[in-house]
C-alpha positions in Angstrom: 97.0 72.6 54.3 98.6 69.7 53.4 101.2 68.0 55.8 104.8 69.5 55.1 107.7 67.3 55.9 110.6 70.2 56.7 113.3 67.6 56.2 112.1 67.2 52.6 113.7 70.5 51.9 117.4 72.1 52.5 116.7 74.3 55.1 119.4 76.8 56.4 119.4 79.0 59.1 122.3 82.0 58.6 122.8 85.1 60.8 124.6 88.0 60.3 126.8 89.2 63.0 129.5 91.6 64.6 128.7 90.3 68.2 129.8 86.7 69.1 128.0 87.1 72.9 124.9 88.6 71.3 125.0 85.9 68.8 125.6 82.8 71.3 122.4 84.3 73.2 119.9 84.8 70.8 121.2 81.6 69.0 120.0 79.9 72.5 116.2 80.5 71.5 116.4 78.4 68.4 114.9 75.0 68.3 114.9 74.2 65.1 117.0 71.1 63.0 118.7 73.0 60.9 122.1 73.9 59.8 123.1 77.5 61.2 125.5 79.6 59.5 127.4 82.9 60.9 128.6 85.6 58.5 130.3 87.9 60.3 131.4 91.6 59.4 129.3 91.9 56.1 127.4 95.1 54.7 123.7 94.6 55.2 123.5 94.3 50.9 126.8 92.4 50.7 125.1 89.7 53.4 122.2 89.6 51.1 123.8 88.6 48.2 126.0 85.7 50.2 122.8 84.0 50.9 122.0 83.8 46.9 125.7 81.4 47.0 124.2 78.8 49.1 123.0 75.6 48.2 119.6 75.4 50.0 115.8 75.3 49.0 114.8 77.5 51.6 117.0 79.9 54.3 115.8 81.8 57.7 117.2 84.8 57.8 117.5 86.2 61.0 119.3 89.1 62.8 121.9 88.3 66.1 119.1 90.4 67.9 116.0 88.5 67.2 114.8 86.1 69.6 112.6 83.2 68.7 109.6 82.9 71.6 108.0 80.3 69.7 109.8 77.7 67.8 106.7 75.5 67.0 104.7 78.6 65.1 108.0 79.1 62.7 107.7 76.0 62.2 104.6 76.2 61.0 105.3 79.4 59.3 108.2 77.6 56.9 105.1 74.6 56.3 102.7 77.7 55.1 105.2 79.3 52.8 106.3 76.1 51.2 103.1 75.2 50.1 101.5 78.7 49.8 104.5 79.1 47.2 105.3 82.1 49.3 109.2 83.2 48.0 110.1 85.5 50.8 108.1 87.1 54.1 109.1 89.6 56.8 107.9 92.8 58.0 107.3 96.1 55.8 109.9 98.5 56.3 107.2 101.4 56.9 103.8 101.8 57.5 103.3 99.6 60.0 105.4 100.3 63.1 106.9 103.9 64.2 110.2 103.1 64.6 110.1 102.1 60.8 108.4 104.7 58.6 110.0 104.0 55.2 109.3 102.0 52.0 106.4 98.9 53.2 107.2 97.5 49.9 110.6 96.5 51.3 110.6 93.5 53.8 112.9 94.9 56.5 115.7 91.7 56.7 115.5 91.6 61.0 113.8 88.4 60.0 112.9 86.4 56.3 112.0 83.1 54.9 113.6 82.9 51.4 112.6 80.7 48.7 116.5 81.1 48.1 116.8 78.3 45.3 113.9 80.1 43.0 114.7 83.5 43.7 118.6 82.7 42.8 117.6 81.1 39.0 116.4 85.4 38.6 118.6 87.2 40.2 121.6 89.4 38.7 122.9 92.7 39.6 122.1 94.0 36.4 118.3 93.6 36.8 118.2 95.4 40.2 119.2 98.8 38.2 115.3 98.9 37.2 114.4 99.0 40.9 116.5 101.4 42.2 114.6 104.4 40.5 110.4 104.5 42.3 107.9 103.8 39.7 104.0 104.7 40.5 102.9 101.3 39.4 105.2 99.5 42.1 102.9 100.3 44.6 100.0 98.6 43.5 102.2 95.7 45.4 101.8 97.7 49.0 100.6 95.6 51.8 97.5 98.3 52.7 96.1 96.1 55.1 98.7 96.1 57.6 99.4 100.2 56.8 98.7 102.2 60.0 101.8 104.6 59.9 103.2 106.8 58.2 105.5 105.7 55.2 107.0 107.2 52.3 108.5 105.0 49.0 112.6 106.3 49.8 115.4 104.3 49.1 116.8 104.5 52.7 119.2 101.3 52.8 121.5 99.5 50.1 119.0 96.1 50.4 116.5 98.0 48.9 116.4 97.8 45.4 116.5 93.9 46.2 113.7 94.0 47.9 111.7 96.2 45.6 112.7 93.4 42.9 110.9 90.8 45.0 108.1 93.0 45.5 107.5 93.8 42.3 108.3 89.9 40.9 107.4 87.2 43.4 105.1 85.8 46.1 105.4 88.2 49.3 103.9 87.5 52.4 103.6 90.5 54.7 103.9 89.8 58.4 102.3 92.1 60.6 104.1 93.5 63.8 103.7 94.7 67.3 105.1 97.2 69.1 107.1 95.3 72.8 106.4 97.0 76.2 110.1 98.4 75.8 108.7 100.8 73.7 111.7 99.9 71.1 111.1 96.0 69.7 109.2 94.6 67.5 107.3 91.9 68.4 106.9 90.2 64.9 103.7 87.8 64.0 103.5 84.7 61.6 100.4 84.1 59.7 97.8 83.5 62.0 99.1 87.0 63.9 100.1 85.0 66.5 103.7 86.4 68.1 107.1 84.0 67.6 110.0 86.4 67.2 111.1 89.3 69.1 113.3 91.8 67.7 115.6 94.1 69.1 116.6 96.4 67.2 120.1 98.5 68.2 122.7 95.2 68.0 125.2 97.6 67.1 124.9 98.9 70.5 124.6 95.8 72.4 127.9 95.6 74.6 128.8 99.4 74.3 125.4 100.9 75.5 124.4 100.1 78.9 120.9 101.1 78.8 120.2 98.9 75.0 122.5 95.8 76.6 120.3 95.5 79.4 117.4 96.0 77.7 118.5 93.1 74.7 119.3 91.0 77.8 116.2 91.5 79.9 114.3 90.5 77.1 116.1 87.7 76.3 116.1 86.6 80.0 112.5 86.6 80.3 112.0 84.6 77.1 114.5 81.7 78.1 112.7 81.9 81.9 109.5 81.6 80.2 110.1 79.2 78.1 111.9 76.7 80.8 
């Protein structure tokens, strides 16, 4: 691979968030020159489309409850999908982990790299209609090497016609994921399935439920000691 010079492309990192505490803490773990951006209070689809508004080449997506454990290997992951041509990556939405069993054609957005500026020229709500309905031949475009769980092709969340779109019409890289000690998060891997991000899950929780606050902290604790 060639060398890839990040500050040769607009580069955003934007967050969306209902928990300024859980935000400030994860936000901790990320070393990375970018600009950050909070949206606060936005439907998961609604948040999706906001990122289409911004003037960038490429934007991290990346949930208030995903911790970065390795700043170096994203890094490198951004370098591999800008000259890879890679337009989005993330983990499948089933398939691949058991607390996500639904449509692995669908990148679940706990975590993307979005080639924002190409797949902004495309986009319209009008053409996300055709992808809102299954269709046998979309799933030619499932990631069967990472499939070790069940899955079914449902149209569980509002996102998901988006992401069928980008399935079905651009360069997806499919990121495989572990399962954490906790028993609950994901520990996600870049493209040498080495581990950089840890997610969560249950933010909604975080700060109302004892038992997923300590848990979200304790994991974020041991990445910041760690990482001293």
């Amino acid at each position: 691979m060639k060398e890839i010079n990040l500050f040769d492309y607009h580069i955003k990192i934007v967050t969306r968030s209902m928990c300024s505490e859980l935000y400030n803490l994860s936000q901790s773990t990320i070393n990375l020159p970018f600009e950050r951006i909070r949206i606060e209070n936005r439907s998961a689809d609604g948040y999706l489309f906001d990122l289409l508004q911004f003037d960038a080449d490429y934007i991290i997506n990346i949930d208030e409850d995903a911790i970065i454990i390795d700043n170096c290997k994203l890094a490198e992951l951004i370098k591999y999908c800008i000259f890879e041509n890679i337009d989005v990556c993330g983990l499948p939405d089933g398939g691949v982990l058991p607390i996500r069993t639904h449509n692995p054609l669908v990148v679940n957005p706990f975590f993307n790299i979005f080639h924002i500026k190409k797949i902004r020229s495309d986009f319209s709500l009008q053409v996300l209609e055709t992808y809102r309905v299954h269709k046998k031949e979309f799933e030619m475009k499932t990631p069967l090497h990472l499939i070790r769980s069940p899955y079914i092709y449902d149209d569980y969340e509002p996102y998901y016609p988006f992401f069928v779109w980008l399935s079905q019409n651009y360069n997806v890289l499919y990121l495989k994921g572990e399962t954490h000690q906790d028993g609950i998060s994901t520990i996600l891997n870049d493209h040498h399935n080495q581990p950089f991000l840890i997610h969560t899950w249950y933010s909604r929780d975080y700060g109302k439920n004892g038992y997923h606050t300590r848990r979200i902290n304790r994991i974020i604790q041991e990445n910041n000691i760690l990482h001293k």
